[in-house]
TIVO-2410 file (N, C-alpha, C; in nm, 3 decimals):
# residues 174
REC num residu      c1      c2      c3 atome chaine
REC   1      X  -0.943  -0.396  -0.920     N      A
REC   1      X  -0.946  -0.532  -0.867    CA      A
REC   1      X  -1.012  -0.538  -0.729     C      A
REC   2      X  -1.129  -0.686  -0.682     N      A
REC   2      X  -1.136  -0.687  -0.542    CA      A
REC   2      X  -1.070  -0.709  -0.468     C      A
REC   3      X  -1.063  -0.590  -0.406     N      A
REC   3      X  -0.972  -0.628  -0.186    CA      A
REC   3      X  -0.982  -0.792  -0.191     C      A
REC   4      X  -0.914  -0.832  -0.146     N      A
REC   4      X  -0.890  -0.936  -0.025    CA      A
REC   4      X  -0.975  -0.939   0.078     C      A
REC   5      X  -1.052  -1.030   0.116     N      A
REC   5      X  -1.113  -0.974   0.240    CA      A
REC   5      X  -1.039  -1.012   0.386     C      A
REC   6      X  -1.043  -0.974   0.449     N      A
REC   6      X  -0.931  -1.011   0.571    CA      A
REC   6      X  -1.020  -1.152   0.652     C      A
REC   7      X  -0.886  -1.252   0.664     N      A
REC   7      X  -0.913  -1.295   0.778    CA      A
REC   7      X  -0.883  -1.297   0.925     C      A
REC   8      X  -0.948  -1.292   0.999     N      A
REC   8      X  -0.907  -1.307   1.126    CA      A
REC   8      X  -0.867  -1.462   1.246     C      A
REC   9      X  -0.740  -1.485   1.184     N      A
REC   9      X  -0.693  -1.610   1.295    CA      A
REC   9      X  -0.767  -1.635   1.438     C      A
REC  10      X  -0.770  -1.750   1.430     N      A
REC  10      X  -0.875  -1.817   1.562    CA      A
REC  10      X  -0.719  -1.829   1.661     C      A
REC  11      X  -0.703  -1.860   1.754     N      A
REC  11      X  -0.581  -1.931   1.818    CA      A
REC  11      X  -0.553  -2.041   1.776     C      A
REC  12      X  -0.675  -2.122   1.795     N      A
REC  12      X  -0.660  -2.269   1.743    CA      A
REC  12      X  -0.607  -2.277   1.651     C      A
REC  13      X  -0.614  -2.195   1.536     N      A
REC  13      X  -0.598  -2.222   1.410    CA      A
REC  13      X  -0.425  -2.234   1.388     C      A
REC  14      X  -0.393  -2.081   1.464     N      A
REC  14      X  -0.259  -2.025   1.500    CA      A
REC  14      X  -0.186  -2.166   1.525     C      A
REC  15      X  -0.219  -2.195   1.634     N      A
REC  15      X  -0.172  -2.356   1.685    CA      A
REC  15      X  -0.185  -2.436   1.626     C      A
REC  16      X  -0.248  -2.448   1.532     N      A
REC  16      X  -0.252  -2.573   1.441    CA      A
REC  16      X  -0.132  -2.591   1.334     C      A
REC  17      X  -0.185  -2.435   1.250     N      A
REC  17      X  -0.048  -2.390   1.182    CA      A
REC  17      X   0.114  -2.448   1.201     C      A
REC  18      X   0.140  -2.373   1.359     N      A
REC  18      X   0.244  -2.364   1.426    CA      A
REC  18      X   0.306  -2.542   1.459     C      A
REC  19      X   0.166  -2.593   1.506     N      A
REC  19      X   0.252  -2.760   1.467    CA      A
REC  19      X   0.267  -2.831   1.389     C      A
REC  20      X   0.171  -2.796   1.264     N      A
REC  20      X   0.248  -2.866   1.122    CA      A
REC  20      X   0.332  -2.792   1.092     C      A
REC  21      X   0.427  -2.692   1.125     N      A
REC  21      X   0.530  -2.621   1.075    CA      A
REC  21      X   0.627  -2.705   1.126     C      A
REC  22      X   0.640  -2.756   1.243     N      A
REC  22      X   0.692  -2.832   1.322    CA      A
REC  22      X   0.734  -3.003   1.247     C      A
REC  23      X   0.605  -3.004   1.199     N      A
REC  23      X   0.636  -3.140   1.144    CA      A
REC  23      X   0.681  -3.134   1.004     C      A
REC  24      X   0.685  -2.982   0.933     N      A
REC  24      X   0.770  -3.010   0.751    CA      A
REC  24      X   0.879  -3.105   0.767     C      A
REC  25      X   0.845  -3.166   0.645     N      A
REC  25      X   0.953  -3.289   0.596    CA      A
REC  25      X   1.064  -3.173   0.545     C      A
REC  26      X   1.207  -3.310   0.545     N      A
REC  26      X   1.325  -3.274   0.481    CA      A
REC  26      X   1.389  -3.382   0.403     C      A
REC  27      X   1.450  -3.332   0.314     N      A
REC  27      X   1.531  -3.472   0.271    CA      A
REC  27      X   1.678  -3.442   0.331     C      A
REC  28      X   1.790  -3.372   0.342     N      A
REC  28      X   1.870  -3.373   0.366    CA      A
REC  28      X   1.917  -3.307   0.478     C      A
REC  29      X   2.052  -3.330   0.551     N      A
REC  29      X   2.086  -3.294   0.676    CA      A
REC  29      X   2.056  -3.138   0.656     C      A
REC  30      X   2.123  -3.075   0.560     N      A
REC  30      X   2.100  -2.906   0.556    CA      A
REC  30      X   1.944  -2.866   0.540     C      A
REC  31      X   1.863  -2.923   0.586     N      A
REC  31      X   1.678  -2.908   0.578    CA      A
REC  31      X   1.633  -2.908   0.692     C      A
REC  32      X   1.715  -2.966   0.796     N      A
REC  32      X   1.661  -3.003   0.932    CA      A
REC  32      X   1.607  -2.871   1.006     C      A
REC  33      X   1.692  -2.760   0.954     N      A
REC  33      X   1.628  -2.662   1.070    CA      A
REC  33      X   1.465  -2.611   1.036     C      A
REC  34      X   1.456  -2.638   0.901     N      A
REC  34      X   1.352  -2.591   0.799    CA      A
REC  34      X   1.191  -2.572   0.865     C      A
REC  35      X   1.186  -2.694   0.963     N      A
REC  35      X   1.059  -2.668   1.029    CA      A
REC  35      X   1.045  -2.564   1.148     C      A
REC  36      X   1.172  -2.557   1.210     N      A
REC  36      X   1.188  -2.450   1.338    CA      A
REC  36      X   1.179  -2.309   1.278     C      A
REC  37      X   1.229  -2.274   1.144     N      A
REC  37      X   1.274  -2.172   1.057    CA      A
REC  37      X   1.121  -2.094   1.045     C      A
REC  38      X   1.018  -2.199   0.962     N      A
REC  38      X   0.845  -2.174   0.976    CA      A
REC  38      X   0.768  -2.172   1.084     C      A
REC  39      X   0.826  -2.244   1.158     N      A
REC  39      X   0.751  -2.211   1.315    CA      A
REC  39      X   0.819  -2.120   1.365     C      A
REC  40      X   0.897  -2.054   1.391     N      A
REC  40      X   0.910  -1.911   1.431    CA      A
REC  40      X   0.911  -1.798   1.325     C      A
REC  41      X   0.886  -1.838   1.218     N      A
REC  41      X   0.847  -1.726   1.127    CA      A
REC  41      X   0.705  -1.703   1.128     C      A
REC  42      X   0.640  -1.792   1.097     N      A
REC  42      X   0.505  -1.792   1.104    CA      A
REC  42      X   0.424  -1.741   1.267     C      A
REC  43      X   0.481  -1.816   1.372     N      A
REC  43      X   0.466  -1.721   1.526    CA      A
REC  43      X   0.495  -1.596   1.471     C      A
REC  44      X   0.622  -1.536   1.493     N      A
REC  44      X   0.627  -1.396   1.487    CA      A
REC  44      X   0.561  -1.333   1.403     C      A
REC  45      X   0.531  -1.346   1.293     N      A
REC  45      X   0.437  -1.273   1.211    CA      A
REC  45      X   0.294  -1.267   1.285     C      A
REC  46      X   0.263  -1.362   1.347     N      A
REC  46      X   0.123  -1.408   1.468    CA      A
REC  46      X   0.114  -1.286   1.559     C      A
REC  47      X   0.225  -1.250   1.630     N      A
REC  47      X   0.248  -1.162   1.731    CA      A
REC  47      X   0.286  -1.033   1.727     C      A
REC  48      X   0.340  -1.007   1.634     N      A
REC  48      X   0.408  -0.891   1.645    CA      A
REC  48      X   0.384  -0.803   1.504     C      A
REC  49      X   0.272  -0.843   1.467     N      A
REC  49      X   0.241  -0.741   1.335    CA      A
REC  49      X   0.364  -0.683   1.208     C      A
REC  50      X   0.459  -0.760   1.198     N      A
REC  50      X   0.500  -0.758   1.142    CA      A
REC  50      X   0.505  -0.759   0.947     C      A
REC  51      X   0.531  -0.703   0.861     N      A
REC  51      X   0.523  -0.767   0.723    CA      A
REC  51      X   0.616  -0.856   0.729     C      A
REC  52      X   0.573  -0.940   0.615     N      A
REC  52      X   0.613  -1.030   0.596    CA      A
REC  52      X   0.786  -0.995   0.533     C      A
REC  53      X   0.743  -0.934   0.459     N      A
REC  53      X   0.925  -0.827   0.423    CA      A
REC  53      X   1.026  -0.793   0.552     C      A
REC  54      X   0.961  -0.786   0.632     N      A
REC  54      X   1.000  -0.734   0.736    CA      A
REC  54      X   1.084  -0.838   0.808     C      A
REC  55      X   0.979  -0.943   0.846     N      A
REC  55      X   1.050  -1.072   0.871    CA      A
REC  55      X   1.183  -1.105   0.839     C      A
REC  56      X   1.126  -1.129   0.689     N      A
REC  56      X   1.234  -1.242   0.605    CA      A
REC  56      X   1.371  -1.095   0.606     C      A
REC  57      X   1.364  -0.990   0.583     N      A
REC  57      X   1.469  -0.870   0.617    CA      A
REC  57      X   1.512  -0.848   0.709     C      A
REC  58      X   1.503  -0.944   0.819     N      A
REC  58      X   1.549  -0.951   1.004    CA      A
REC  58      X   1.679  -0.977   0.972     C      A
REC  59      X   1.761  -0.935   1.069     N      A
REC  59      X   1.910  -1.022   1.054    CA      A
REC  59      X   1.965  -1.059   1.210     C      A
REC  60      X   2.028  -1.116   1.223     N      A
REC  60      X   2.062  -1.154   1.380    CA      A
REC  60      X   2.065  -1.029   1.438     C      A
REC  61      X   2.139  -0.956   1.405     N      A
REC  61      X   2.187  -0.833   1.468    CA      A
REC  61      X   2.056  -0.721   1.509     C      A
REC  62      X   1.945  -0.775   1.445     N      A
REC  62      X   1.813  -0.684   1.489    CA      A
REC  62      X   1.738  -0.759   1.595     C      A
REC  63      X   1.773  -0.846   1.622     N      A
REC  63      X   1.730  -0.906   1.753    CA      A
REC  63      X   1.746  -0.895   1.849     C      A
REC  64      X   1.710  -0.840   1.982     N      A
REC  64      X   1.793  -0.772   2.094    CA      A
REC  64      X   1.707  -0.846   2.250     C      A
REC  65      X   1.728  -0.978   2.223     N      A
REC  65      X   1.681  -1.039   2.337    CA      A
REC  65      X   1.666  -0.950   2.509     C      A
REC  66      X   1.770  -0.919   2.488     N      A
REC  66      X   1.763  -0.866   2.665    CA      A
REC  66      X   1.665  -0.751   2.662     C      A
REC  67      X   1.658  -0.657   2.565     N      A
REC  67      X   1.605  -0.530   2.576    CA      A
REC  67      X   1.419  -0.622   2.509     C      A
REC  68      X   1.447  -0.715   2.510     N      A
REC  68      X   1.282  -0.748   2.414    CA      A
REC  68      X   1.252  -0.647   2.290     C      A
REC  69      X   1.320  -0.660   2.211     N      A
REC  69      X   1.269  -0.594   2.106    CA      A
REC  69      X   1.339  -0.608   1.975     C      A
REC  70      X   1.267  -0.590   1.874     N      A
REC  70      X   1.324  -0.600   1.714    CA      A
REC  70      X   1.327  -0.454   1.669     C      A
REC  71      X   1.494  -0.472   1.535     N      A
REC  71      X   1.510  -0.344   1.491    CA      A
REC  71      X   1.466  -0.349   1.373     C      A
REC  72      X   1.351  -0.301   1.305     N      A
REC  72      X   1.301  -0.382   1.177    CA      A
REC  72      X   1.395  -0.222   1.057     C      A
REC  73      X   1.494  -0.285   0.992     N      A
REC  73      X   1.533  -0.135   0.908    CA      A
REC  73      X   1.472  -0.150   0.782     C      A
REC  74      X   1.465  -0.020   0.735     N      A
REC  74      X   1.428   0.045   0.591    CA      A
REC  74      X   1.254  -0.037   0.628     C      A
REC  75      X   1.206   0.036   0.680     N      A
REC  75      X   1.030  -0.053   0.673    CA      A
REC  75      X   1.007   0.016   0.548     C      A
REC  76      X   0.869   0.031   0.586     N      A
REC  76      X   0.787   0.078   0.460    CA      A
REC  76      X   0.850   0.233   0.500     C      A
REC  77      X   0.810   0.318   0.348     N      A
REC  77      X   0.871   0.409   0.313    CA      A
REC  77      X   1.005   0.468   0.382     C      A
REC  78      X   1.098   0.362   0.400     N      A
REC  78      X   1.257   0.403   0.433    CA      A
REC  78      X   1.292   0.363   0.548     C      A
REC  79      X   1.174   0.360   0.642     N      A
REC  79      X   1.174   0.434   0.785    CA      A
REC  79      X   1.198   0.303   0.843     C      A
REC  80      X   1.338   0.335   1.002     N      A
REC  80      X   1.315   0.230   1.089    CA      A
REC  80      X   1.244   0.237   1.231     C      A
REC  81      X   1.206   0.120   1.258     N      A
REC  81      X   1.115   0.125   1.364    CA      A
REC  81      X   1.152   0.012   1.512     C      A
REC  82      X   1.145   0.011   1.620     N      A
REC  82      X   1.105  -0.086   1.717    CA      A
REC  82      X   1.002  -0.157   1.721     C      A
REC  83      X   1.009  -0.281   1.772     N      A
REC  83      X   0.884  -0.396   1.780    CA      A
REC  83      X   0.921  -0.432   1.916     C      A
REC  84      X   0.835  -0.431   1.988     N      A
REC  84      X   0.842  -0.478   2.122    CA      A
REC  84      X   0.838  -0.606   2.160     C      A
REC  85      X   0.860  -0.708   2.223     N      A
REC  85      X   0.867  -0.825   2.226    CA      A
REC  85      X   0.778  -0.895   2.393     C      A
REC  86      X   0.740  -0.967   2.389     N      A
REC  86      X   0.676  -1.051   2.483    CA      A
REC  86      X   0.783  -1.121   2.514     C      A
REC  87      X   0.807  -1.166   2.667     N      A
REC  87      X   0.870  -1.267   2.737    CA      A
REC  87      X   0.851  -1.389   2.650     C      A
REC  88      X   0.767  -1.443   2.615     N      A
REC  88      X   0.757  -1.589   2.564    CA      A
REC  88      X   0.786  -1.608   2.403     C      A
REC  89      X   0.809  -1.505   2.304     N      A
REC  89      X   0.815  -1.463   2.207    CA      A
REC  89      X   1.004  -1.429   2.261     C      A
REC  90      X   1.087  -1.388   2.273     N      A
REC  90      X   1.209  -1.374   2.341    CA      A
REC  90      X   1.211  -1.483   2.368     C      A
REC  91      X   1.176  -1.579   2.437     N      A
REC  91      X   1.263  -1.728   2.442    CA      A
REC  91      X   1.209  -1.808   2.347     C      A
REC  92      X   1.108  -1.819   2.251     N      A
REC  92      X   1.118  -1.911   2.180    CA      A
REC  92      X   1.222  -1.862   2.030     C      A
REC  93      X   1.215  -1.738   2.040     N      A
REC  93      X   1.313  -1.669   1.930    CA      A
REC  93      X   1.487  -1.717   1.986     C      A
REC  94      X   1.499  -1.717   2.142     N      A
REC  94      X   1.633  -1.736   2.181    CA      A
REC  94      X   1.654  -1.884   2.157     C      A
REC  95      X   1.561  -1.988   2.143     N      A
REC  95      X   1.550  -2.165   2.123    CA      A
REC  95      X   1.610  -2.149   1.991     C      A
REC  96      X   1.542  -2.114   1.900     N      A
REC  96      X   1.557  -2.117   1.735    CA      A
REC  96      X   1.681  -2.036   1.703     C      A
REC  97      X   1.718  -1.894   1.769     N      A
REC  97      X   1.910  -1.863   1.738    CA      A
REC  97      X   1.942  -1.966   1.773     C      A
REC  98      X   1.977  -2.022   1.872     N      A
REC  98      X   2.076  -2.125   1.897    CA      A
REC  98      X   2.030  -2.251   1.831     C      A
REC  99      X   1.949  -2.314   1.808     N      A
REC  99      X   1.939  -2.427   1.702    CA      A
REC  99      X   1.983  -2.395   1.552     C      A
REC 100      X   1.958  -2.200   1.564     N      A
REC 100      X   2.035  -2.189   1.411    CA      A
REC 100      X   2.193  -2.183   1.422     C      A
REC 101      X   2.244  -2.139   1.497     N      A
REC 101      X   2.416  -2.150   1.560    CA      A
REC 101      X   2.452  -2.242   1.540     C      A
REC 102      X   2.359  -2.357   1.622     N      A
REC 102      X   2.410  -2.467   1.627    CA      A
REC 102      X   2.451  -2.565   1.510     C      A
REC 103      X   2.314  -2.541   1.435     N      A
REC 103      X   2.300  -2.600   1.259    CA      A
REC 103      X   2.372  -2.556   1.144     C      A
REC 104      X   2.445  -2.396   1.187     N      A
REC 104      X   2.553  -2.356   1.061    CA      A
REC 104      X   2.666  -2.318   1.145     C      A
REC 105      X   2.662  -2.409   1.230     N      A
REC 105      X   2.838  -2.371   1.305    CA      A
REC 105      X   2.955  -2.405   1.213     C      A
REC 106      X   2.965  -2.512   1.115     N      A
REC 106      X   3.052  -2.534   1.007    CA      A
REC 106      X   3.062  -2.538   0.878     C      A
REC 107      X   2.931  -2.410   0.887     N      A
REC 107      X   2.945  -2.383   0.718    CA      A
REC 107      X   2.884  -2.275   0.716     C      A
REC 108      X   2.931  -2.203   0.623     N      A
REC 108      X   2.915  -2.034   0.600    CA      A
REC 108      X   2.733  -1.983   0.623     C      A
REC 109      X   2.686  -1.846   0.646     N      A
REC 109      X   2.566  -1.855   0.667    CA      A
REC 109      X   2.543  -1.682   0.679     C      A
REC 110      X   2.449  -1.685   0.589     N      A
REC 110      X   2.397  -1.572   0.591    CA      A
REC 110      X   2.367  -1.465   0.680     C      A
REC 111      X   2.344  -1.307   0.730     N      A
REC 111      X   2.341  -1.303   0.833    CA      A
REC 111      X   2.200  -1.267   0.891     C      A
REC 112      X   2.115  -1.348   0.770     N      A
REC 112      X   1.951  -1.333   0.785    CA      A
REC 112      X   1.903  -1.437   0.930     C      A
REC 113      X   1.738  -1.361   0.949     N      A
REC 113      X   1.775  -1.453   1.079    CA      A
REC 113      X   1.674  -1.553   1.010     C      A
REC 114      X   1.589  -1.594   0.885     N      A
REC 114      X   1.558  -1.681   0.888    CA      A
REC 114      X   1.595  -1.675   0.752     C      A
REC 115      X   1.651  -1.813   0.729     N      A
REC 115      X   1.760  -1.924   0.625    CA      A
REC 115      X   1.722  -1.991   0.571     C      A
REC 116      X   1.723  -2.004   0.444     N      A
REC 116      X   1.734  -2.144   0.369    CA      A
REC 116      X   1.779  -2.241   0.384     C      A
REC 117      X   1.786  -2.365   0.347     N      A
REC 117      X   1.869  -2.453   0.351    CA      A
REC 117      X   2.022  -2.418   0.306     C      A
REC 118      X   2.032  -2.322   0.180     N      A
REC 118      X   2.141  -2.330   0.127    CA      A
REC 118      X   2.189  -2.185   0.248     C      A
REC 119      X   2.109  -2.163   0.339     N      A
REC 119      X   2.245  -2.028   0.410    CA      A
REC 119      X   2.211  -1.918   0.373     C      A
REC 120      X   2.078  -1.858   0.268     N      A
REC 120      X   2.133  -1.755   0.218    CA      A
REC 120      X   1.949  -1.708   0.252     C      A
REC 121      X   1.884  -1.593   0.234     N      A
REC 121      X   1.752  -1.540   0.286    CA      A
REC 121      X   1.635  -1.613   0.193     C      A
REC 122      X   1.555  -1.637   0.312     N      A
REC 122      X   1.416  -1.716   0.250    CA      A
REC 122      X   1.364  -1.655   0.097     C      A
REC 123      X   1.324  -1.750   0.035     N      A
REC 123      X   1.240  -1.699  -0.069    CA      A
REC 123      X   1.117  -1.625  -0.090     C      A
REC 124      X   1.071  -1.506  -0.095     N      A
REC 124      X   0.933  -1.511  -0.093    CA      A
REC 124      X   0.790  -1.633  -0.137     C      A
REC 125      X   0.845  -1.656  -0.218     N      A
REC 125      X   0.794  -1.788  -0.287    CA      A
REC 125      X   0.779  -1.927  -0.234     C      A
REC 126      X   0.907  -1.968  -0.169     N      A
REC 126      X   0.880  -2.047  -0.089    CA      A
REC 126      X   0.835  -2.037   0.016     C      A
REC 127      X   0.830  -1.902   0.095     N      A
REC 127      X   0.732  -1.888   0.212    CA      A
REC 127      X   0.602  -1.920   0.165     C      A
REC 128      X   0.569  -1.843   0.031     N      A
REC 128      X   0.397  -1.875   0.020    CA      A
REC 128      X   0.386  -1.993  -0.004     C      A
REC 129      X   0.441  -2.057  -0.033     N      A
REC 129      X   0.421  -2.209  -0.100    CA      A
REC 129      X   0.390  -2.305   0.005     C      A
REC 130      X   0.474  -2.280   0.119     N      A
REC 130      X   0.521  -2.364   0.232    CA      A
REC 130      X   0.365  -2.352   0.320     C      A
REC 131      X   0.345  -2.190   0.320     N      A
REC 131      X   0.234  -2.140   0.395    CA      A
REC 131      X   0.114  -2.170   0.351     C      A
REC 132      X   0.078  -2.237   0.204     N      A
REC 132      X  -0.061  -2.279   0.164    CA      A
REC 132      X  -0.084  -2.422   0.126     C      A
REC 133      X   0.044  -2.480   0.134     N      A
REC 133      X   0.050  -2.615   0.178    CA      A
REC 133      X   0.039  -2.682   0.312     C      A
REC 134      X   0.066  -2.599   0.388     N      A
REC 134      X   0.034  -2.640   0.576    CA      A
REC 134      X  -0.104  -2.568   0.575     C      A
REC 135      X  -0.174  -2.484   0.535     N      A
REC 135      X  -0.278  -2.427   0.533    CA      A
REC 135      X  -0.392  -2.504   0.487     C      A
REC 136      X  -0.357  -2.584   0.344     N      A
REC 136      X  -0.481  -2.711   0.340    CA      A
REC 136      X  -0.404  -2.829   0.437     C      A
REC 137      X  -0.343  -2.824   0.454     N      A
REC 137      X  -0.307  -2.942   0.554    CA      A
REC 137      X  -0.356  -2.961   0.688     C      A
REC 138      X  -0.401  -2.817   0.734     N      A
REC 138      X  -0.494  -2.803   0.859    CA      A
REC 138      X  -0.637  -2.737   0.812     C      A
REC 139      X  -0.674  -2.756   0.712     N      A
REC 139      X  -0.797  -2.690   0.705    CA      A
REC 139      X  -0.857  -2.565   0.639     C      A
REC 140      X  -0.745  -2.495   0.661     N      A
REC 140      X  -0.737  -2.348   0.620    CA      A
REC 140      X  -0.784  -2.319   0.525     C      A
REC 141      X  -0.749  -2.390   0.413     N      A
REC 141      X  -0.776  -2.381   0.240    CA      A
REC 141      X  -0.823  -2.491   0.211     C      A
REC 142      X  -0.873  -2.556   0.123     N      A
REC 142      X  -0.955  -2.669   0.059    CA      A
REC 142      X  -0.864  -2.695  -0.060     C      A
REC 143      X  -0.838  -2.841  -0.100     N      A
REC 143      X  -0.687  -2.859  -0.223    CA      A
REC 143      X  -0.691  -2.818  -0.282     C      A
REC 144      X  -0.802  -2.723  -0.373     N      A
REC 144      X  -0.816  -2.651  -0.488    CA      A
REC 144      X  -0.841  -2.508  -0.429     C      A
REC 145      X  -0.822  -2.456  -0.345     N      A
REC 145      X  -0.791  -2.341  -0.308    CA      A
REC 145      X  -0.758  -2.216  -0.370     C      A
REC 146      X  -0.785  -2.144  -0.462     N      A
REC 146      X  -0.666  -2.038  -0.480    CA      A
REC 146      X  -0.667  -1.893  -0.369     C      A
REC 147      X  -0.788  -1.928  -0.332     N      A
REC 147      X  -0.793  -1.800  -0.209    CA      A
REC 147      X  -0.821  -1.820  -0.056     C      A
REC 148      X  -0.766  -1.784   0.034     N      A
REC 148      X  -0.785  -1.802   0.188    CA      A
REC 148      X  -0.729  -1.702   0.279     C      A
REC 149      X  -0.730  -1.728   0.314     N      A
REC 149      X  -0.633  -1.704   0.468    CA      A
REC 149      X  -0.441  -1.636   0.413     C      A
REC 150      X  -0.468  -1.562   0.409     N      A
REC 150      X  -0.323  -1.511   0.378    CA      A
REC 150      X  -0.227  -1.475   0.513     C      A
REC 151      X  -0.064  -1.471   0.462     N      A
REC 151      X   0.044  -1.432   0.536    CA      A
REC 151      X  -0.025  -1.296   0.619     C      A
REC 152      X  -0.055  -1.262   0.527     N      A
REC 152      X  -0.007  -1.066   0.531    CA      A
REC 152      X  -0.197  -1.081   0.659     C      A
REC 153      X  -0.271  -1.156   0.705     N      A
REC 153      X  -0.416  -1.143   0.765    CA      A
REC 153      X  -0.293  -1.170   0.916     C      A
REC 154      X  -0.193  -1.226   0.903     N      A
REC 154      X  -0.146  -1.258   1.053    CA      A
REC 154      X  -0.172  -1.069   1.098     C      A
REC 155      X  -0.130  -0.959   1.023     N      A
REC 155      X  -0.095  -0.834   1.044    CA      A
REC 155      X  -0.296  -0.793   1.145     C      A
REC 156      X  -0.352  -0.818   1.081     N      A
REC 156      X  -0.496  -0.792   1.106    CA      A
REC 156      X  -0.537  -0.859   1.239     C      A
REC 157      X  -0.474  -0.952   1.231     N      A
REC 157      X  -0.503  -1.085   1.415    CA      A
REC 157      X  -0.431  -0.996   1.493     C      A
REC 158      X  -0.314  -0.946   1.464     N      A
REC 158      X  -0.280  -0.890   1.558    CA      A
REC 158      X  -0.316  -0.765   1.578     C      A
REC 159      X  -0.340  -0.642   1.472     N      A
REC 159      X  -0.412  -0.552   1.523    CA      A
REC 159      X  -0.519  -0.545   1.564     C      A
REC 160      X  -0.600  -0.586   1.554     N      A
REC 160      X  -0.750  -0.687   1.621    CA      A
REC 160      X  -0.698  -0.699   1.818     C      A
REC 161      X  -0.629  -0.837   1.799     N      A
REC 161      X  -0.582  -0.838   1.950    CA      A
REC 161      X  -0.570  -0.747   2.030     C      A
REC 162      X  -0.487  -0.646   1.968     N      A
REC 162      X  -0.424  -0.494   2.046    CA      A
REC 162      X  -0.524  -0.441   2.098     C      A
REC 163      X  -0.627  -0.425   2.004     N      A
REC 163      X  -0.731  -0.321   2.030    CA      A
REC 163      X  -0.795  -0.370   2.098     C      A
REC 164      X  -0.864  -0.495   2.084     N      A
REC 164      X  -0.933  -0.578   2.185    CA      A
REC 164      X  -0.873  -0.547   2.377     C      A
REC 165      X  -0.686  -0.588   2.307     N      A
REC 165      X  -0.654  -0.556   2.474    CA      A
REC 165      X  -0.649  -0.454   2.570     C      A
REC 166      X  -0.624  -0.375   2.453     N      A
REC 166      X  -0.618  -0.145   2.503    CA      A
REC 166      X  -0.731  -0.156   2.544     C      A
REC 167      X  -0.864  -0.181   2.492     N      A
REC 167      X  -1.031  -0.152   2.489    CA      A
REC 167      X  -1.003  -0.207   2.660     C      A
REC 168      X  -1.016  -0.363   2.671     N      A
REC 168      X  -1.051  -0.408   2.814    CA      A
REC 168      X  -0.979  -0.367   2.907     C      A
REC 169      X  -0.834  -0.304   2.886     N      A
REC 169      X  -0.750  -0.259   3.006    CA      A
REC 169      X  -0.796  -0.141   2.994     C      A
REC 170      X  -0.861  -0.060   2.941     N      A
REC 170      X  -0.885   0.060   2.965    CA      A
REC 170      X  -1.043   0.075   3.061     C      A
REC 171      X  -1.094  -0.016   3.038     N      A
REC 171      X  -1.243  -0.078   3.053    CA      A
REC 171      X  -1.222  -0.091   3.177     C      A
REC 172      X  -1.136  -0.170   3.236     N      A
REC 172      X  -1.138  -0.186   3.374    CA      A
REC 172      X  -1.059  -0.069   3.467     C      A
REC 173      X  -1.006   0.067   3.413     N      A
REC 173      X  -0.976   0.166   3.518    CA      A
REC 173      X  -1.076   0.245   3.520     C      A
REC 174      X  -1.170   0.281   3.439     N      A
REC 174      X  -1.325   0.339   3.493    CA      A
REC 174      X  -1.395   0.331   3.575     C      A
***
């Protein structure tokens, strides 16, 4: 079968993404967090090279605000690892715990850190679904789409970035 070819996220684009995530509809009170849920899922996957498995396999308890960093367990082949965290990535992750606290303070809840409506860990399915519907919604894909811009290209923006940033900070102690 052909590769995928990778794309590489613009910022703009990133940002575009990130505010129609903002604006997903809900029908019911248990939906409300639903847009904060994709906008910090979709960021972090932006930033931190994460899989997408990886993500949706977060649980509160791998979140370690003060120290900036994620405990991502069982990654690929078994193994766990650290993710380092950015100052601004740490408080918008600390906005969204507490809007999630706040939103299942009286009813039972999974101990994933990003939720369904019903409490219990995102769907794979509905991530993609969610993600190629805001994707022609900004451009990304065309309505008949079946190929674009994938989850798993956030992994490539960000290794891209890195290298870009190692290259110029290294560039300038010569």
């Amino acid at each position: 079968p052909k590769r995928a070819q990778p794309y590489l996220y613009s910022d703009a684009e990133v940002r575009s993404l990130l505010r129609a995530a903002l604006k997903l509809p809900y029908c019911y009170e248990s939906g409300k967090l639903r847009p904060w849920i994709y906008y910090c899922l979709f960021g972090l996957l932006s930033v931190s090279g994460l899989r997408l498995g990886e993500a949706r396999n977060l649980e509160v308890r791998d979140v370690d605000l003060k120290a900036a960093v994620l405990t991502i367990r069982c990654s690929k082949f078994g193994k766990d690892r650290l993710v380092p965290l950015h100052a601004s990535t740490c408080k918008v992750l600390a906005d969204y715990i507490g809007r999630r606290n706040r939103h299942w303070r009286q009813r039972p809840v999974s101990s994933y850190l990003f939720v369904s409506s019903w409490g219990n860990k995102l769907d794979g399915g509905d991530i993609h679904r969610t993600f190629y519907m805001l994707s022609r919604q900004i451009g990304l894909r065309g309505p008949s789409d079946s190929h674009g811009p994938r989850l798993h290209d956030f992994r490539h923006r960000f290794a891209t970035r890195t290298l870009v940033h190692w290259y110029r900070s290294n560039q300038d102690t010569e």
